[in-house]
Wavefront OBJ file of the C-alpha trace (Angstrom):
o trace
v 0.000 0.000 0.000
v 0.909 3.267 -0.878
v -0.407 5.742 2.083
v -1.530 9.188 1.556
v 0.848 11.699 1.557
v 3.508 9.840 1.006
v 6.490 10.562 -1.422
v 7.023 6.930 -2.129
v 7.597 5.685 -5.004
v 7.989 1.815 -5.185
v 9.964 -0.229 -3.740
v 13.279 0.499 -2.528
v 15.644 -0.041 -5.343
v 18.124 -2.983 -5.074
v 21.895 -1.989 -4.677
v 23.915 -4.423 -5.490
v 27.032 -2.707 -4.591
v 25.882 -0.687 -1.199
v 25.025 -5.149 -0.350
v 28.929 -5.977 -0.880
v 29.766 -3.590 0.781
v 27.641 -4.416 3.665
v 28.778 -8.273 3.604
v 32.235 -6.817 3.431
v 32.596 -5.057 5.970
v 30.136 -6.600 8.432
v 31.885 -10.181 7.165
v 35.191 -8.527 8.589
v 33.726 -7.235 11.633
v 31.880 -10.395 12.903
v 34.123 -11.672 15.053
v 34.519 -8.813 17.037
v 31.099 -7.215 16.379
v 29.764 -10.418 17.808
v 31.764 -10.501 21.459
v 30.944 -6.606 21.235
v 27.057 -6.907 21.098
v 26.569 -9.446 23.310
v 28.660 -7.540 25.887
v 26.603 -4.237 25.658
v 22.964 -5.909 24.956
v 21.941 -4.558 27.810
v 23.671 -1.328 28.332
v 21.386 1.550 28.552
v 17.970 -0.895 27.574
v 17.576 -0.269 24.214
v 17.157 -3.873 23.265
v 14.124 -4.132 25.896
v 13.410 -1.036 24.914
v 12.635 -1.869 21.518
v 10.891 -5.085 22.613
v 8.497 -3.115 24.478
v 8.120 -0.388 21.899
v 6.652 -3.688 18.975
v 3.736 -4.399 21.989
v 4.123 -7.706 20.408
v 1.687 -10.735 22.117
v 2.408 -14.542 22.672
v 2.173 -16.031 19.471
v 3.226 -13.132 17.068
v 5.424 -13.345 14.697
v 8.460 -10.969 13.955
v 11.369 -10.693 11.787
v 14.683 -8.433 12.730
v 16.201 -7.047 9.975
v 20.130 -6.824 9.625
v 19.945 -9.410 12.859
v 23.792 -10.024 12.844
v 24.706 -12.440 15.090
v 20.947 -12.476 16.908
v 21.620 -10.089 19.718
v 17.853 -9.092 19.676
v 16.676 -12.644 19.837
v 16.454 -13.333 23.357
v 14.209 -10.214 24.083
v 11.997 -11.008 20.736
v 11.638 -14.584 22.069
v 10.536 -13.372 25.671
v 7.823 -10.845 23.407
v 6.060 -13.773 21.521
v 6.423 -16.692 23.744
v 7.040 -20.313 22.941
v 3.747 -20.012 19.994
v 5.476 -17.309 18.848
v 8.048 -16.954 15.488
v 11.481 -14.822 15.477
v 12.659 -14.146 12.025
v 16.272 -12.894 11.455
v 17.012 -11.409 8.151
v 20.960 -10.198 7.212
v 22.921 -10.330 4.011
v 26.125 -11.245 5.687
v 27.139 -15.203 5.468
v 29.769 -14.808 8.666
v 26.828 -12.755 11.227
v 24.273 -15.469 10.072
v 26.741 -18.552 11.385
v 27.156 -16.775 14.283
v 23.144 -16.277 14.675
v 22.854 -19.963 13.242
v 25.481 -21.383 16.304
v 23.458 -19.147 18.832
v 19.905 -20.276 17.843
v 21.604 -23.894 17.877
v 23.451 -24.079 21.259
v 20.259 -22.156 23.360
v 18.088 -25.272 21.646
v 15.643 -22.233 19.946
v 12.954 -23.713 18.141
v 10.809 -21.058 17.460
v 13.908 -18.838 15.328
v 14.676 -19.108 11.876
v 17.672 -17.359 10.313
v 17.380 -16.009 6.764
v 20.174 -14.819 4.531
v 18.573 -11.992 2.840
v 18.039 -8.052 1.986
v 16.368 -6.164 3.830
v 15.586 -3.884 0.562
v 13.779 -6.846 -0.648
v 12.393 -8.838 2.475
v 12.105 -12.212 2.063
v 9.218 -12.191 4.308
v 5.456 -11.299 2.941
v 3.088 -10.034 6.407
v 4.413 -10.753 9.397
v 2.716 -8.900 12.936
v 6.053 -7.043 13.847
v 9.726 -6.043 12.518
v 12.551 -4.619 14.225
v 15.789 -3.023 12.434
v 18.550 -1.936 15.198
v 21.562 0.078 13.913
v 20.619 -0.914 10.031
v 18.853 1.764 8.190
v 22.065 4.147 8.617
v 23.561 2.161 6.247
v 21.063 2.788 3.223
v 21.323 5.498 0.699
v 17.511 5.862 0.964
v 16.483 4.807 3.970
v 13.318 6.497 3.510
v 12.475 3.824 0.619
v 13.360 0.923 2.975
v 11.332 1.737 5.998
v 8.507 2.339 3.884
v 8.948 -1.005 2.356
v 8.543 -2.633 5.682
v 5.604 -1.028 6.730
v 3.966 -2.730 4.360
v 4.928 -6.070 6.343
v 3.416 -5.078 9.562
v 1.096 -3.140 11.709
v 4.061 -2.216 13.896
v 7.559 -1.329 12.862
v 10.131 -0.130 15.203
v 13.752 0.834 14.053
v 16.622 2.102 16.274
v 19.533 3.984 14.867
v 22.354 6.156 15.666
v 21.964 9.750 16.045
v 23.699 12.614 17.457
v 21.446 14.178 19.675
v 23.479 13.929 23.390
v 26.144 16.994 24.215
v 29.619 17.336 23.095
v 31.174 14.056 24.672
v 28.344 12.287 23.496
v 28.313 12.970 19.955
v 32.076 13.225 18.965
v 32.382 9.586 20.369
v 29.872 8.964 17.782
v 31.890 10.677 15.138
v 34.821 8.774 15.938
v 32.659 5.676 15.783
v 31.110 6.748 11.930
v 34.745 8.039 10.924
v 35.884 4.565 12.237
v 33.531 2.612 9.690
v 33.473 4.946 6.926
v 33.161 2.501 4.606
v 30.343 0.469 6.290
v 27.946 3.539 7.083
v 29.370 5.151 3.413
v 29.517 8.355 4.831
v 31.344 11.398 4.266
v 34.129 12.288 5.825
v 33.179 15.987 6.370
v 30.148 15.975 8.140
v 29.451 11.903 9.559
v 27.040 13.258 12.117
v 25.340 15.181 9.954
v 24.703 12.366 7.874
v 23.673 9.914 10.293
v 21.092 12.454 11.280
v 19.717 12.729 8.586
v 19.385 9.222 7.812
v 17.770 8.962 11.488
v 14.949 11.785 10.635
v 14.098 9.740 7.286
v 13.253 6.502 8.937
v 10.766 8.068 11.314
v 9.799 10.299 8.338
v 8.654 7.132 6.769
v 7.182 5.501 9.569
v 5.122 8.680 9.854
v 3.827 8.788 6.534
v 2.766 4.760 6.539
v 1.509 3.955 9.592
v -0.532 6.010 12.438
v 0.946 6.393 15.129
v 4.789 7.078 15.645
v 6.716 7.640 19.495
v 10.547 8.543 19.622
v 12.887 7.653 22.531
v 16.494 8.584 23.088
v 19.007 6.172 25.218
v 22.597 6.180 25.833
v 23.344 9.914 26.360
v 20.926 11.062 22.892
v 23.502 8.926 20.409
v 20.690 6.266 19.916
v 17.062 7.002 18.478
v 13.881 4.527 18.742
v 11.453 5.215 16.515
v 8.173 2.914 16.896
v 5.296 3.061 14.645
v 1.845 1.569 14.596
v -1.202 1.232 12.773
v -4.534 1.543 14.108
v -6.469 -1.296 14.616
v -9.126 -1.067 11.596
l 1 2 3 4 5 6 7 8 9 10 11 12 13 14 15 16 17 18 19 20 21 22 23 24 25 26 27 28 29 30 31 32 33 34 35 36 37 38 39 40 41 42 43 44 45 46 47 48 49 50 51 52 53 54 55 56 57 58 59 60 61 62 63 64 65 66 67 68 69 70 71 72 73 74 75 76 77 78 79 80 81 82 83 84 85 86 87 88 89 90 91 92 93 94 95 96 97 98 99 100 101 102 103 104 105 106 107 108 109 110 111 112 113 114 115 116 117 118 119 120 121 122 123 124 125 126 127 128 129 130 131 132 133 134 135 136 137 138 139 140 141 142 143 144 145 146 147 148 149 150 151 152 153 154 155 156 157 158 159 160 161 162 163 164 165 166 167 168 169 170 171 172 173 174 175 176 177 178 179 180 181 182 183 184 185 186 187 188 189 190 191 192 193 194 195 196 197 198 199 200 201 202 203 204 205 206 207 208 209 210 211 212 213 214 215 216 217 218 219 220 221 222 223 224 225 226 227 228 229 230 231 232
């Protein structure tokens, strides 16, 4: 569906070389990136956070987007119960063995891991979808978002952002200047950009679903958007 008011215009469009890079440098980063997440899941609740923020019920459904090595499965889990279905989607072969060895070892029947883009879900309706640190890596996230809103009734995306006080944000500068080539930004204004990535996924979730509430965690560096549609 195309909502009114919108400026979509079809789907996102598939690029093939922003998804190398992506496997790249995520493919290089998994071993570390995987110790790192599990170590700070918790820090500062924005895993629960975004949990909370789906309002998903036992038996639901969801899929995370860009799961890497399933850091947000243990709170999605805990959302829909032992009925319930946890999808992970990510285009990187190395973050999905890691997800595969964790869903594995914790004996998770309920999780399925999916290699896939998340410009082109390989998922048709599904009652939920989460995207945590992804849609700063899209050209257009704008396109993206609205793409999964079609998915779901409730669509909740967390991202970086630079809205804390001086400390705060140049640590996340260092951190975008760090992975250049993973977030593709520029050089001369990284903050800027991530920013403005940030505004367009709630811009999207505002223009295709209902409802939309922002949070901020970890000193403002980290922005929850959560959208909703109204119950017909």
């Amino acid at each position: 569906m195309t909502p009114s008011g919108s400026d979509r215009d079809g789907p996102a469009p598939f690029d093939l070389d922003a998804a190398r890079r992506i496997r790249r440098e995520y493919g290089a980063w998994a071993p570390i990136y995987d110790w790192f997440a599990r170590a700070t899941a918790s820090i500062g609740g924005v895993r629960d956070g975004c949990a909370a923020a789906l309002d998903l019920d036992p038996g639901d459904t969801v899929v995370d987007f860009g799961c890497g090595p399933g850091v947000n499965f243990p709170v999605l889990r805990e959302a829909v119960g032992a009925d319930g279905r946890v999808v992970g989607v990510d285009v990187t072969g190395p973050m999905l063995d890691r997800a595969r060895g964790l869903v594995e070892r914790r004996g998770w029947e309920n999780v399925a891991v999916v290699r896939g883009d998340a410009t082109r879900p390989p998922v048709r309706s599904v009652d939920g979808v989460l995207s945590t640190f992804v849609t700063s890596l899209f050209a257009d996230p704008y396109a993206v978002v609205s793409g999964w809103c079609d998915l779901a009734d409730s669509v909740v995306v967390a991202n970086f952002a630079p809205n804390g006080g001086r400390a705060a944000n140049a640590a996340l500068g260092a951190f975008a200047r760090l992975n250049a080539t993973l977030f593709d930004v520029e050089a001369a204004d990284p903050l800027g950009q991530l920013e403005a990535r940030t505004a367009e996924s709630q811009r999207a979730l505002a223009d295709c679903l209902d409802t939309v509430v922002s949070r901020d965690y970890v000193f403002g560096t980290i922005r929850l958007h959560a959208g909703h549609r109204r119950d017909p």
